[in-house]
C-alpha positions in Angstrom: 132.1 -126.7 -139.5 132.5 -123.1 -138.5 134.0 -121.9 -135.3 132.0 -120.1 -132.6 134.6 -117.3 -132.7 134.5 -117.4 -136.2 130.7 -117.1 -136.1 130.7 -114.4 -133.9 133.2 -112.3 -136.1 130.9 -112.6 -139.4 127.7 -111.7 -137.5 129.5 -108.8 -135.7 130.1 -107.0 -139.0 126.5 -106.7 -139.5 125.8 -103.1 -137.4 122.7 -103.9 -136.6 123.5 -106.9 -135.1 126.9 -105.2 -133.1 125.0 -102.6 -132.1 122.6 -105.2 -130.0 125.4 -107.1 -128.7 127.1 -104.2 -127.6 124.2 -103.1 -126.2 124.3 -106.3 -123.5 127.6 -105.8 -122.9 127.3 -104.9 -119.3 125.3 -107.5 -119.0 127.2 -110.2 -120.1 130.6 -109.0 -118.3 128.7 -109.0 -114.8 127.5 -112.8 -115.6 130.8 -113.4 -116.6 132.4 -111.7 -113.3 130.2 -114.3 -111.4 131.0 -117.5 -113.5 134.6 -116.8 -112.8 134.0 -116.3 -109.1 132.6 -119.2 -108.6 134.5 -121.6 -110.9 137.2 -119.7 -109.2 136.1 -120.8 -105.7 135.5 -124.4 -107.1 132.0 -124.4 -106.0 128.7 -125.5 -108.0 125.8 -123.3 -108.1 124.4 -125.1 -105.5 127.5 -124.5 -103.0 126.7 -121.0 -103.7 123.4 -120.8 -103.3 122.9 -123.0 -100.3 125.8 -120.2 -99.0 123.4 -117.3 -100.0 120.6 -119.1 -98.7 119.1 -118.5 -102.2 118.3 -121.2 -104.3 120.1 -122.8 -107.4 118.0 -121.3 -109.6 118.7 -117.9 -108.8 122.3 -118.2 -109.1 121.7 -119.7 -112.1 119.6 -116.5 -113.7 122.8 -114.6 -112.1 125.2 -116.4 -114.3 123.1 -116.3 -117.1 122.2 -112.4 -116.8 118.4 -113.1 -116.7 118.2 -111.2 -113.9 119.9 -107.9 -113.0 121.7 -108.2 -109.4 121.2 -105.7 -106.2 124.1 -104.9 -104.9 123.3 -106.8 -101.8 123.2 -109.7 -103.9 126.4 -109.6 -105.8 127.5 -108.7 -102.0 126.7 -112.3 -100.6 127.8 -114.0 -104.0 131.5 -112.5 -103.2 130.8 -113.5 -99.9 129.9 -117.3 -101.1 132.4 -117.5 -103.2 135.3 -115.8 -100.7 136.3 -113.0 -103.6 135.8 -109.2 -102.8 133.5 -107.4 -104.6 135.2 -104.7 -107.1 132.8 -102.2 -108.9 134.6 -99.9 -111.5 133.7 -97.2 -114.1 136.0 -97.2 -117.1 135.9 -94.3 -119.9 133.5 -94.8 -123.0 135.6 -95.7 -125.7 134.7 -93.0 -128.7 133.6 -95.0 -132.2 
């Protein structure tokens, strides 16, 4: 059975395919942000959301990037989950 990791290096050497997944990389770092927020805090989506006063569901597109946040709402998701909310710009790395 192939590893996921393994997978994941085979398909990347495809450009086409690199090029899309790089392309959702802000994407996926922000969900990945949240999910260690929260697993962080210890708290189920629910906990969060019922701290939001949101539902489950919509923490649930958060985590899975279905959604793109406000910054209001990644505001009270900090604020849920007791981390601060850190927003940086790093330099483009040149191909």
């Amino acid at each position: 059975m192939t590893k996921l990791n393994d997978l994941k290096s085979t398909l990347l050497q495809r450009p086409d395919l690199r090029a899309e997944y790089e392309a959702l990389d802000e994407e996926f770092s922000i969900a990945e942000a949240l999910i260690r927020a929260r697993a962080g805090a210890d708290m189920t989506q629910e906990q969060v959301a019922e701290k939001m006063q949101t539902s489950q569901s919509y923490v649930a597109k958060l985590e899975s990037g279905r959604v793109s946040p406000s910054m209001k709402s990644l505001q009270r998701y900090a604020a849920a989950t007791g981390a601060r909310l850190k927003i940086s710009f790093e330099q483009a790395v040149a191909p």
